[in-house]
N, C-alpha and C positions, 0 to 999 in steps of 0.2 A: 528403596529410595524413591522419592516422589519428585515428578517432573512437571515445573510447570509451562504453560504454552509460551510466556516468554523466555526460558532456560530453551526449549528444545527448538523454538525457532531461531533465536540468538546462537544454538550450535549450528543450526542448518547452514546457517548463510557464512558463519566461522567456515564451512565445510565447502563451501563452490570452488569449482575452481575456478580462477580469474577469469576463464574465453567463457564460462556460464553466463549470459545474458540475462539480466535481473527482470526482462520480461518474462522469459524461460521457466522462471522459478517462481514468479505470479501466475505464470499457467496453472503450474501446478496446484499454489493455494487454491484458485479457486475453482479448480477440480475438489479438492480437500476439504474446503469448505461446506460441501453439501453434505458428505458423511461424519461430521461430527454436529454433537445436540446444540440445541438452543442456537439457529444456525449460526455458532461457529462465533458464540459473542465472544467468551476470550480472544479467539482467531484475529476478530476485526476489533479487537482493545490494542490487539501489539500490533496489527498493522496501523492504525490509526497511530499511533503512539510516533511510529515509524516515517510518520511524516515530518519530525519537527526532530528527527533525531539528526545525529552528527555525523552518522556512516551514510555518505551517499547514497550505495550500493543499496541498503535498506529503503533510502527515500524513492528511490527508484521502481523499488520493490511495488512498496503502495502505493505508486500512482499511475503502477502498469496495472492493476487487478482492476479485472472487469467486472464481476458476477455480485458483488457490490459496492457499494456506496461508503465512501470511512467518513465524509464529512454531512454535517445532517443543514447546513444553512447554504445559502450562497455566500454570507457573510465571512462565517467562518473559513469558506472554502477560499474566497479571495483572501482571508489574510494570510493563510499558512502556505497560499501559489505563493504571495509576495514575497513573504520570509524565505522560500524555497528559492526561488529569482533571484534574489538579492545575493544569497550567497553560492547559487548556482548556475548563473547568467544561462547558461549553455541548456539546461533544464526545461527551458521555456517553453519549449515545439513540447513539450511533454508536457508541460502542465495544462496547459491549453487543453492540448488533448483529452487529457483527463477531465479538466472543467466544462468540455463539451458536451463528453463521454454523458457526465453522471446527471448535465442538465438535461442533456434530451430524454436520459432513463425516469428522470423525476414527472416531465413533463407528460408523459408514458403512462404514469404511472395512478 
């Protein structure tokens, strides 16, 4: 049977138990992330994916991972906070975060 990174991520997160902290579990990704190839482009297609998705828990997921970057514009990065905002008021302190996180890593960079 063959598994792909969206099936075995998509069980993972089936699999938390509710008090798991979906930062908890973006540790983990990007611990994970360095030992698998091409670093980890499927990895960072379902998390990126995961940003526009409908399971908060997921959205949360990929906007806690540090170790990279899911969105490649400022552009794109303010529309998908918005949409994120819009139906997650409470999310904000998080996005922000995250929008801070990945521009001082770019300007870094």
């Amino acid at each position: 049977m063959s598994m792909t990174m969206d099936t075995a991520l998509d069980y993972l997160v089936g699999q938390l138990s509710k008090q798991t902290p979906p930062e908890f579990f973006a540790e983990i990704l990007d611990e994970f992330i360095w030992l698998i190839d091409e670093p980890g482009k499927d990895l960072c297609r379902v998390l990126r994916s995961w940003l526009t998705d409908d399971d908060r828990k997921k959205v949360q997921i990929a906007l806690s991972m540090q170790e990279i970057a899911l969105l490649e514009s400022d552009a794109e990065r303010h529309a998908i906070f918005e949409q994120i905002i819009g139906r997650w008021p409470d999310l904000e302190p998080m996005c922000r975060s995250s929008l801070q996180l990945q521009t001082t890593r770019q300007a870094h960079e």
